[in-house]
N, C-alpha and C positions, 0 to 999 in steps of 0.2 A: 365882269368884264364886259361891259354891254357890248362891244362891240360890233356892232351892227355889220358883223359878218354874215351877214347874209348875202352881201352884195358880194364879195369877194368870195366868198366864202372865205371863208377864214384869213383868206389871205393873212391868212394871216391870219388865221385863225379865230378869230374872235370871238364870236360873242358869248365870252365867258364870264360870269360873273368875279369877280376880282375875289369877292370871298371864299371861292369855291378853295377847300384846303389843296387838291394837290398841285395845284397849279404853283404854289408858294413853297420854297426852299425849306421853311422847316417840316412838310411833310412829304418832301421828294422819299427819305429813306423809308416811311411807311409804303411809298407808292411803289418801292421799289419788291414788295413782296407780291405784288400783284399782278403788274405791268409786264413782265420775262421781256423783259429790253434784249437779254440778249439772245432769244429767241426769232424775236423781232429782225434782228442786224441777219441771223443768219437765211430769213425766208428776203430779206432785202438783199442778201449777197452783196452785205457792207461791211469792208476790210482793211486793214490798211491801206492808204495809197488813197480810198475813194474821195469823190468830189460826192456833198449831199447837199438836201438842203431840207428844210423842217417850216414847213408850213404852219404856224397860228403855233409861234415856236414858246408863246406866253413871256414864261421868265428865265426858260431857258434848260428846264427840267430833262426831256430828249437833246439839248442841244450838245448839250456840255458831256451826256452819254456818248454822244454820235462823237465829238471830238477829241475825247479818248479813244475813242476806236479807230476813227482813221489814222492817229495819230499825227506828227509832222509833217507828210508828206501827203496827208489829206486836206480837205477844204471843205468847211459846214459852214451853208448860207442858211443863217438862222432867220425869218422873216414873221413879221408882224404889224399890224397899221397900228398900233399903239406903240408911243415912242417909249412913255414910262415903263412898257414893261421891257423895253429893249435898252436902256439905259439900265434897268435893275441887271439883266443878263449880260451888260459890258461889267458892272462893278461885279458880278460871279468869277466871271472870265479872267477878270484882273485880280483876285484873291486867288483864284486856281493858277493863276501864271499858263491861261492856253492861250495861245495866238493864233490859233489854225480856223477861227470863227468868224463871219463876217456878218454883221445884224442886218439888217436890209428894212425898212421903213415902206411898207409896201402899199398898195391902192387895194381899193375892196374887192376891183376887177382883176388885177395885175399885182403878181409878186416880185414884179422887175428882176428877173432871172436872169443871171447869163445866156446866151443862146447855146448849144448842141455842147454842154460841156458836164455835165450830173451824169451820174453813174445811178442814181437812184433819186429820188423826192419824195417824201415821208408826210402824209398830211393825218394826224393825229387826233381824234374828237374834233373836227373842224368842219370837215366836208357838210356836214347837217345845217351849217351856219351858212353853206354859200348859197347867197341868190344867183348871183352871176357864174352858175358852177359849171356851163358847158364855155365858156370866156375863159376862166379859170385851169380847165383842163387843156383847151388849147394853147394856152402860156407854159404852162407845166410839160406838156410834148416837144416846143418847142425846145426848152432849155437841155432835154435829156441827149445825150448820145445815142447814135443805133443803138437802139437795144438794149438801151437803159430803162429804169422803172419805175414806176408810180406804186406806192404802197398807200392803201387808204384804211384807218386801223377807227373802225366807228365801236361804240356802245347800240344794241337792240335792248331794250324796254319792252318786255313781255305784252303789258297790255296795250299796247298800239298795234297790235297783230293785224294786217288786214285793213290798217290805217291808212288814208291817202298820204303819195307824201307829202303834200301839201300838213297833214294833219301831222301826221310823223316828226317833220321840220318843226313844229309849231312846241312840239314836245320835248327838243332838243334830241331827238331820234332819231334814224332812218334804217330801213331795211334794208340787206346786200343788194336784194335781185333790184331793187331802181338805179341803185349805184355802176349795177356793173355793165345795165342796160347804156347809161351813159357812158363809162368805159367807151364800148364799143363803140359808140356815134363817135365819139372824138378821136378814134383811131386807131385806139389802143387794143392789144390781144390779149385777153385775160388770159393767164400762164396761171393765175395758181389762188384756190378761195378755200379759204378754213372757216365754214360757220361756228366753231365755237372752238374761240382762242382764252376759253378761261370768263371770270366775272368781274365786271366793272367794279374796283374798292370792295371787291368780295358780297357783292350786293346779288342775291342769287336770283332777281327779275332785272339784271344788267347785264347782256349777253352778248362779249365783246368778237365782233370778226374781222377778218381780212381781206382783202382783195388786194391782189396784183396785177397793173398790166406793165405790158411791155410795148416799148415804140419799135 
């Protein structure tokens, strides 16, 4: 997924390679042993009712998660600058019969977000990819509620320890402490960091964390 997420960071996520398995439906249910999604919903304090949205949401793997959870009285702004893969996650969407989803065609800088109306925004193995990631964060503030939150769920790769992130980035990596250092300049309050949320597709030099902030 080349996705030259770097600029956007993800915006969508991106720059994933297309062949990467779990990003493709038929290895969602293996991902599903690794990933604790609904461990996830619950450090997101995402419930029925919420408004989310999923940043570099691929083919729609967290989307279609998140939109079972909120259920019909919630709203998942799924977002990615890749059309094909948001076309693949409309024909998901439309075999699962959800309509509580909305794909969003986003910019590398800009996930054209609703403004003050998310309960939470979820950016998934993406953040590593943004070039434009303090751009980024300020769009994503914007669109939250008081006191709504940014969850940012990376992979750490053992041997980039001590790696610039410059170097980090280059490796499809990043360390918490750069991440959360931005946090703050963008505005946000880190309420809540788990350095080891389990291993990346059980891969034991794939060290997956969390960061939360809140606006």
């Amino acid at each position: 997924m080349e996705l030259r997420i770097k600029s956007l960071g993800v915006l969508v996520f991106l720059v994933i390679n297309t062949s990467l398995a779990q990003y493709k439906e038929n290895d969602w249910e293996e991902r599903d042993t690794w990933m604790k999604v609904s461990e996830i919903f619950k450090i997101a304090e995402i419930e029925s009712g919420s408004k989310v949205a999923d940043i570099g949401c691929h083919e729609g793997y967290l989307s279609i998660h998140l939109a079972n959870e909120v259920g019909s009285s919630g709203k998942v702004f799924a977002v990615d600058v890749r059309k094909d893969r948001l076309d693949t996650l409309d024909e998901h969407l439309k075999k699962r019969k959800l309509k509580n989803v909305k794909t969003i065609l986003g910019n590398y800088d800009d996930p054209k977000l609703p403004k003050n109306l998310l309960d939470a925004v979820i950016i998934l193995d993406t953040y590593h990819e943004m070039e434009d990631y303090m751009v980024i964060l300020t769009h994503v503030r914007k669109a939250l509620k008081p006191g709504g939150k940014i969850v940012l769920i990376e992979k750490f790769k053992k041997h980039m320890l001590n790696k610039s992130r410059d170097d980090q980035t280059d490796a499809h990596t990043i360390a918490m402490h750069y991440v959360k250092d931005e946090l703050t300049k963008a505005g946000f309050t880190v309420t809540k960091q788990i350095k080891d949320f389990g291993r990346w597709k059980k891969e034991e030099d794939k060290r997956i964390w969390i960061l939360v902030g809140s606006k």
